[in-house]
VMD Tcl script that builds the backbone (N, CA, C; Angstrom):
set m [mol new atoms 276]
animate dup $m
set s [atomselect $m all]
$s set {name element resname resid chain x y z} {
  {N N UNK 1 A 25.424 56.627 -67.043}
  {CA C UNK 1 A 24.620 55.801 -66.178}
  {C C UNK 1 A 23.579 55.073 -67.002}
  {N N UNK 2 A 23.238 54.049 -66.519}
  {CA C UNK 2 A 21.977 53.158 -67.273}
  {C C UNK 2 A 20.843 53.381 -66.716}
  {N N UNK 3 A 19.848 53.969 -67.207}
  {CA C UNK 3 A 18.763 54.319 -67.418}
  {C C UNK 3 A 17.578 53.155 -67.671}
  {N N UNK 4 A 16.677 52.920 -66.280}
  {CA C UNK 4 A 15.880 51.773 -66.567}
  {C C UNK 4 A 15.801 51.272 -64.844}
  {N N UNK 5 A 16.436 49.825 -64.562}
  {CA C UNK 5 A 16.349 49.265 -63.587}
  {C C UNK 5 A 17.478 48.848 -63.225}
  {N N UNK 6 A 17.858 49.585 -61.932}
  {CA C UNK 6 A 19.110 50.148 -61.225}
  {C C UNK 6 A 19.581 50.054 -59.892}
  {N N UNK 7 A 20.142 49.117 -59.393}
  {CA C UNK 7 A 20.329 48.970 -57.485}
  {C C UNK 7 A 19.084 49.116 -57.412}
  {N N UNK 8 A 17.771 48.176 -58.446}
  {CA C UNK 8 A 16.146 48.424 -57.237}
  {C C UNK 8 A 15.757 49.407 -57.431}
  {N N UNK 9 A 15.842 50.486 -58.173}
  {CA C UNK 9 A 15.161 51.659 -58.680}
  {C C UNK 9 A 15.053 52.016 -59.852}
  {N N UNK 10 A 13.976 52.978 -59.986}
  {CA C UNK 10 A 14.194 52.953 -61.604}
  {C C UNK 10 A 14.582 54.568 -61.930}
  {N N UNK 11 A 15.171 54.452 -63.183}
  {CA C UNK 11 A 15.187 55.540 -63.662}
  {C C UNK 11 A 16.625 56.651 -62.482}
  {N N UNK 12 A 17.958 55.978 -62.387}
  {CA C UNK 12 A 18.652 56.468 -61.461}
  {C C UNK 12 A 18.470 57.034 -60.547}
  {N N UNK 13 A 17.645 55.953 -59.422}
  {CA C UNK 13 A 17.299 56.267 -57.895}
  {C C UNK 13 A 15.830 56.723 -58.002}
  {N N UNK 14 A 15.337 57.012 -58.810}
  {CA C UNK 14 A 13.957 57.201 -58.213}
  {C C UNK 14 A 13.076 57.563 -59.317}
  {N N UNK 15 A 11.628 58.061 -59.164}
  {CA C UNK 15 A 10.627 57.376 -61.013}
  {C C UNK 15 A 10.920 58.873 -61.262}
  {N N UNK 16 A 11.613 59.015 -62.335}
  {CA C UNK 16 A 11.201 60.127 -63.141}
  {C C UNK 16 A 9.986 60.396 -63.932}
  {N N UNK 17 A 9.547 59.305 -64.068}
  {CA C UNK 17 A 7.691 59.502 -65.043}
  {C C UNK 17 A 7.041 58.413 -63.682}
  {N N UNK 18 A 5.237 59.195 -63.990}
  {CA C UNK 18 A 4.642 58.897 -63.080}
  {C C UNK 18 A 4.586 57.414 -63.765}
  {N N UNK 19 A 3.884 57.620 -64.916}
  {CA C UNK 19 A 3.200 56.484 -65.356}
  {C C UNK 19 A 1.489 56.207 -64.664}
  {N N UNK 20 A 1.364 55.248 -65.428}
  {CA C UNK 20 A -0.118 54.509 -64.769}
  {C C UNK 20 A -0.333 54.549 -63.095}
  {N N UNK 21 A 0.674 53.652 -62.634}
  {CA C UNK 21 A 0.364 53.194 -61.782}
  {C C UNK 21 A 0.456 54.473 -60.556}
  {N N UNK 22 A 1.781 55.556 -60.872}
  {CA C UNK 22 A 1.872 56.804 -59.734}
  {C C UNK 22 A 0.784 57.202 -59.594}
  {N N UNK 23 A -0.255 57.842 -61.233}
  {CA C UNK 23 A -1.138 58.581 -61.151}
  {C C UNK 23 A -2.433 57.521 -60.285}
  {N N UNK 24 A -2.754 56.583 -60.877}
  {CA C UNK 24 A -3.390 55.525 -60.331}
  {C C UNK 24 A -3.423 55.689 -58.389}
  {N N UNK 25 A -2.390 55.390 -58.341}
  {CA C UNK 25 A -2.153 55.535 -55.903}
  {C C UNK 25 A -2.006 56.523 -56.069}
  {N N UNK 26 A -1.848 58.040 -56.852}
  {CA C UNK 26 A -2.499 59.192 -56.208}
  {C C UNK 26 A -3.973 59.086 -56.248}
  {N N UNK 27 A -4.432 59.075 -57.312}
  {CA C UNK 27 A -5.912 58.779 -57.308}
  {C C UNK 27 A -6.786 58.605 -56.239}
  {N N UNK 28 A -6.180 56.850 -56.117}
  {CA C UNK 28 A -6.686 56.244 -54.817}
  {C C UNK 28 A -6.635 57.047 -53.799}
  {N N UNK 29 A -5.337 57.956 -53.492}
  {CA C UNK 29 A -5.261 57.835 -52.012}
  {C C UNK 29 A -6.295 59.704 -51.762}
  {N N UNK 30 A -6.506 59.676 -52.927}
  {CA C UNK 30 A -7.354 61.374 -52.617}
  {C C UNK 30 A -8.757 60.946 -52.569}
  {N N UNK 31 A -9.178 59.753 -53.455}
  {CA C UNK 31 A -10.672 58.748 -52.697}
  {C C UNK 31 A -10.288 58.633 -51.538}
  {N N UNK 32 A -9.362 58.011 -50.600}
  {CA C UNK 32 A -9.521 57.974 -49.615}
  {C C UNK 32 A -9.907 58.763 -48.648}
  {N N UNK 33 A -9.008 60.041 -49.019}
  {CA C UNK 33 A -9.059 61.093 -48.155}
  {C C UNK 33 A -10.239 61.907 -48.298}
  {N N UNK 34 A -11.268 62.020 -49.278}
  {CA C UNK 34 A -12.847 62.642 -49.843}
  {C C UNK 34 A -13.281 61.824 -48.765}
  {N N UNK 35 A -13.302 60.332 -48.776}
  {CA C UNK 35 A -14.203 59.434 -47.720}
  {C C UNK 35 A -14.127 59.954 -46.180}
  {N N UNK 36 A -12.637 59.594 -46.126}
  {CA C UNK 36 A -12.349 60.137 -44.646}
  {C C UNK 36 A -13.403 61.535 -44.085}
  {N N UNK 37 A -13.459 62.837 -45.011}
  {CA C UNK 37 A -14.284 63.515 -44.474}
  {C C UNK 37 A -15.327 63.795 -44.672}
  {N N UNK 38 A -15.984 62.797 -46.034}
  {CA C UNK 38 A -17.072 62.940 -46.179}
  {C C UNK 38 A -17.763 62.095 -45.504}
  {N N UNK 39 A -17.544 60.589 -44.990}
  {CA C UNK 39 A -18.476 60.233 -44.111}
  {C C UNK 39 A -18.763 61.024 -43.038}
  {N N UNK 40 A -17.977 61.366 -42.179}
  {CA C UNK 40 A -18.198 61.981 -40.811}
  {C C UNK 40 A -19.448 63.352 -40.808}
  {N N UNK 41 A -18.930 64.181 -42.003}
  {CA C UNK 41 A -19.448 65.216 -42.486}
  {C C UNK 41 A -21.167 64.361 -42.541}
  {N N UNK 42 A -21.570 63.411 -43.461}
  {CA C UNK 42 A -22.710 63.186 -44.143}
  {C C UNK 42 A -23.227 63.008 -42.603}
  {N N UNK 43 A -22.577 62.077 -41.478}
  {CA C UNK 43 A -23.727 62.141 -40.222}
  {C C UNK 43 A -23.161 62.737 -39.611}
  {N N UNK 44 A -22.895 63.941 -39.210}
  {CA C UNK 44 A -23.386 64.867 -38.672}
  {C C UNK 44 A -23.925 65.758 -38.996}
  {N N UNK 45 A -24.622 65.584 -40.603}
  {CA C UNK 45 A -25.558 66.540 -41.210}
  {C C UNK 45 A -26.638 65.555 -40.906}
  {N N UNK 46 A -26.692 64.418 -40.884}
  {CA C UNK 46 A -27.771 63.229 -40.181}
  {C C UNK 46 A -28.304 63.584 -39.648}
  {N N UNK 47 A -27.639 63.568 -38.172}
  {CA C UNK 47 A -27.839 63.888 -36.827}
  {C C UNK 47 A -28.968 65.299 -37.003}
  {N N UNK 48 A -28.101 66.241 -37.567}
  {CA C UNK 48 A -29.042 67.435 -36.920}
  {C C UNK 48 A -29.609 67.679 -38.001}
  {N N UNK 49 A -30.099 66.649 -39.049}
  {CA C UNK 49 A -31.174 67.069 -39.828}
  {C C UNK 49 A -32.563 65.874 -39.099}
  {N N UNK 50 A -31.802 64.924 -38.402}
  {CA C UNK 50 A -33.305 64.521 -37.779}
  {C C UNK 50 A -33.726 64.534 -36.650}
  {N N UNK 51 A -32.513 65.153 -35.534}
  {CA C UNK 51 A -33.293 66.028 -34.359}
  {C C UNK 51 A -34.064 67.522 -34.982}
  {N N UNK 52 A -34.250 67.659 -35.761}
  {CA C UNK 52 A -34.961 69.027 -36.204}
  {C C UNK 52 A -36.334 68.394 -36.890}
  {N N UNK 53 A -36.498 67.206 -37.126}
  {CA C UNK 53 A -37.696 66.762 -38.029}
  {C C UNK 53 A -38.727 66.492 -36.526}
  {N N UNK 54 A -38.543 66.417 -35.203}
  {CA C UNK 54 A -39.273 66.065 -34.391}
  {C C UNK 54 A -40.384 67.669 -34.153}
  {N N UNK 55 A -39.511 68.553 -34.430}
  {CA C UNK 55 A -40.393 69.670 -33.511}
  {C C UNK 55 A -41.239 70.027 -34.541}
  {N N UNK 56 A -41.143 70.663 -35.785}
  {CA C UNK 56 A -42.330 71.280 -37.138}
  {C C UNK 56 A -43.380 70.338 -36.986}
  {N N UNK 57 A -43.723 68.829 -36.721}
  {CA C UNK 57 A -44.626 68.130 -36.923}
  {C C UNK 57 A -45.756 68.602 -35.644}
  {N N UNK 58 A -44.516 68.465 -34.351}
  {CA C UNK 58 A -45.481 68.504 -33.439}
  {C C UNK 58 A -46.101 69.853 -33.200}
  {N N UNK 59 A -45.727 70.634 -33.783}
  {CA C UNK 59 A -46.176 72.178 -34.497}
  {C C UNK 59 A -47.581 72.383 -35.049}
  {N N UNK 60 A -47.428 71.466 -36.075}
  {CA C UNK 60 A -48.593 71.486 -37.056}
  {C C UNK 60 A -49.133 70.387 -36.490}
  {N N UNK 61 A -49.110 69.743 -35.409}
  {CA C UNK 61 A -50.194 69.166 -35.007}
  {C C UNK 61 A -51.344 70.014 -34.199}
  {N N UNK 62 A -50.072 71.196 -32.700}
  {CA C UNK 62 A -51.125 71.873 -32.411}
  {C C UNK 62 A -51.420 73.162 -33.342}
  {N N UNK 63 A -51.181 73.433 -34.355}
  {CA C UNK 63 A -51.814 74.485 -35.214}
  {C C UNK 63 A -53.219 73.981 -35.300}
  {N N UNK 64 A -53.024 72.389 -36.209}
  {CA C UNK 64 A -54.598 71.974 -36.335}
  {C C UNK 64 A -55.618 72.013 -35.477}
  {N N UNK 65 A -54.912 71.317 -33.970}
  {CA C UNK 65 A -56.004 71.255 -33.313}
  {C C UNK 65 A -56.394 73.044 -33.019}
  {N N UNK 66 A -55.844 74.064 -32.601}
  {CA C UNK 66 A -56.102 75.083 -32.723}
  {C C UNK 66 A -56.872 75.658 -34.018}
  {N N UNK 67 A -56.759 75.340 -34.983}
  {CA C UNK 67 A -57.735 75.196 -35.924}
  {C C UNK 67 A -59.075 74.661 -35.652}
  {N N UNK 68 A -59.178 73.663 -35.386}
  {CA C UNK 68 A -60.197 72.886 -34.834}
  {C C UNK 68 A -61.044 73.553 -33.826}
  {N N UNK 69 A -60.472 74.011 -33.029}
  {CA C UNK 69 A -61.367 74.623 -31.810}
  {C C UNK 69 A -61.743 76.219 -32.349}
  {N N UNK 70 A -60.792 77.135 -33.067}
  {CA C UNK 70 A -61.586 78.017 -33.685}
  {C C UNK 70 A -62.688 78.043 -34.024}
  {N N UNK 71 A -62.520 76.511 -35.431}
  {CA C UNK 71 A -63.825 76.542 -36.005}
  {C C UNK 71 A -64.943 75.683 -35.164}
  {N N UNK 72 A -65.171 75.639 -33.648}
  {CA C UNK 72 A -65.595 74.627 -33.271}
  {C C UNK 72 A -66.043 73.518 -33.313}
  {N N UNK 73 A -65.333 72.917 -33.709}
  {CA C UNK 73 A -65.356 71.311 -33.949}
  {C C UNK 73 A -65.015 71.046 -32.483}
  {N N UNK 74 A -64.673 71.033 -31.447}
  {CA C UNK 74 A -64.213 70.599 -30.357}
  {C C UNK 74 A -64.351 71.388 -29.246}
  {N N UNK 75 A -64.835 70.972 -28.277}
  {CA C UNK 75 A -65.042 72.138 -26.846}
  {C C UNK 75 A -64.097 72.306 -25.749}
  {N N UNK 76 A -64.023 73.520 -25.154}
  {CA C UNK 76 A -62.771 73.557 -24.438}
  {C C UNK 76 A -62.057 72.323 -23.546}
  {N N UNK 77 A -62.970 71.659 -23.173}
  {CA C UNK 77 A -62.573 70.566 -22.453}
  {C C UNK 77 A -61.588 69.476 -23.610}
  {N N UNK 78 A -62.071 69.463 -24.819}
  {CA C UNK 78 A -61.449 68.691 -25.870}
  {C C UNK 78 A -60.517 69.108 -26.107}
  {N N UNK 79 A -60.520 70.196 -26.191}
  {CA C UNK 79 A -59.211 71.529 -26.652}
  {C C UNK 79 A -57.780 71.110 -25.604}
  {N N UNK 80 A -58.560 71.418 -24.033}
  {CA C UNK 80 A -57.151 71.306 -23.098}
  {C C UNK 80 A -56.971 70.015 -23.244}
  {N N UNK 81 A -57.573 68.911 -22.961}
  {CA C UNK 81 A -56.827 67.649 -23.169}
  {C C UNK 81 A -56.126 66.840 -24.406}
  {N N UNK 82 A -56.163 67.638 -25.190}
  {CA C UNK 82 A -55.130 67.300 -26.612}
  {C C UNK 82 A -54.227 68.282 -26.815}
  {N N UNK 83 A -54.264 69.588 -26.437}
  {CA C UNK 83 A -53.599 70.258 -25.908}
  {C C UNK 83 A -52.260 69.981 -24.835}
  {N N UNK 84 A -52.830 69.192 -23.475}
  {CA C UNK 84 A -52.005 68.689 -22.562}
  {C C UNK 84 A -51.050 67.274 -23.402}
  {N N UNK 85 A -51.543 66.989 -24.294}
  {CA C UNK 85 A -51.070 65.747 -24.790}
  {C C UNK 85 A -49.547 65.875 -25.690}
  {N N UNK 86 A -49.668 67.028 -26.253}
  {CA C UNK 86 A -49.271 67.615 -27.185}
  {C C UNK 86 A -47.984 68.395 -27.007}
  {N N UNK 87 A -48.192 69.136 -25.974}
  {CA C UNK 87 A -46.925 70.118 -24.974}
  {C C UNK 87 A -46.632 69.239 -23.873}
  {N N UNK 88 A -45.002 69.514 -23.922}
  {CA C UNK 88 A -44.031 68.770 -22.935}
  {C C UNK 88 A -44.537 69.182 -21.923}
  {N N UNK 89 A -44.727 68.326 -20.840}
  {CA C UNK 89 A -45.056 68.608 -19.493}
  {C C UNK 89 A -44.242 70.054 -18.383}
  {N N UNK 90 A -42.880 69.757 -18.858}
  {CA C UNK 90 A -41.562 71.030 -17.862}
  {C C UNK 90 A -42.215 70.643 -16.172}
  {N N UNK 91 A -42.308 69.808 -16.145}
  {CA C UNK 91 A -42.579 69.488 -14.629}
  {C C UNK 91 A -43.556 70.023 -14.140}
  {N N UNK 92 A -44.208 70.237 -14.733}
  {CA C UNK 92 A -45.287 70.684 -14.136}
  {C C UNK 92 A -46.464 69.821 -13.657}
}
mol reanalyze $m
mol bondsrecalc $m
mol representation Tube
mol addrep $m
């Protein structure tokens, strides 16, 4: 048999060596497939890394003011109304 380029194939019916270009579109197609799950992956580590950045702040906001009224800097009346400002209402 002739060995080379054959009825449209190479190498009698099909590539016996990868060469450049096999290794090359494997390459590619395993970038592809890293992307495929690494985008999705990166936001939904997004997501619930910045619904979690809302609550620690509003934390250490009332720590301070609780700080504050310890050391009296502020009188109870100052206290509950930054207080009320501060905590979600819950229907109340």
């Amino acid at each position: 048999m002739m060995w080379g380029w054959h009825d449209g194939m190479w190498n009698d019916g099909h590539m016996a060596e990868w060469g450049s270009w096999g290794w090359g579109m494997m390459l590619f197609g395993l970038l592809w497939m890293a992307l495929l799950v690494a985008v999705p992956l990166g936001f939904i580590y997004w997501l619930g890394t910045r619904s979690q950045s809302n609550g620690p702040a509003e934390d250490s906001a009332l720590a301070v003011l609780q700080e504050r009224y310890a050391r009296g800097e502020i009188d109870d009346e100052e206290f509950d109304r930054r207080r009320a400002r501060l905590t979600p209402d819950d229907g109340r």
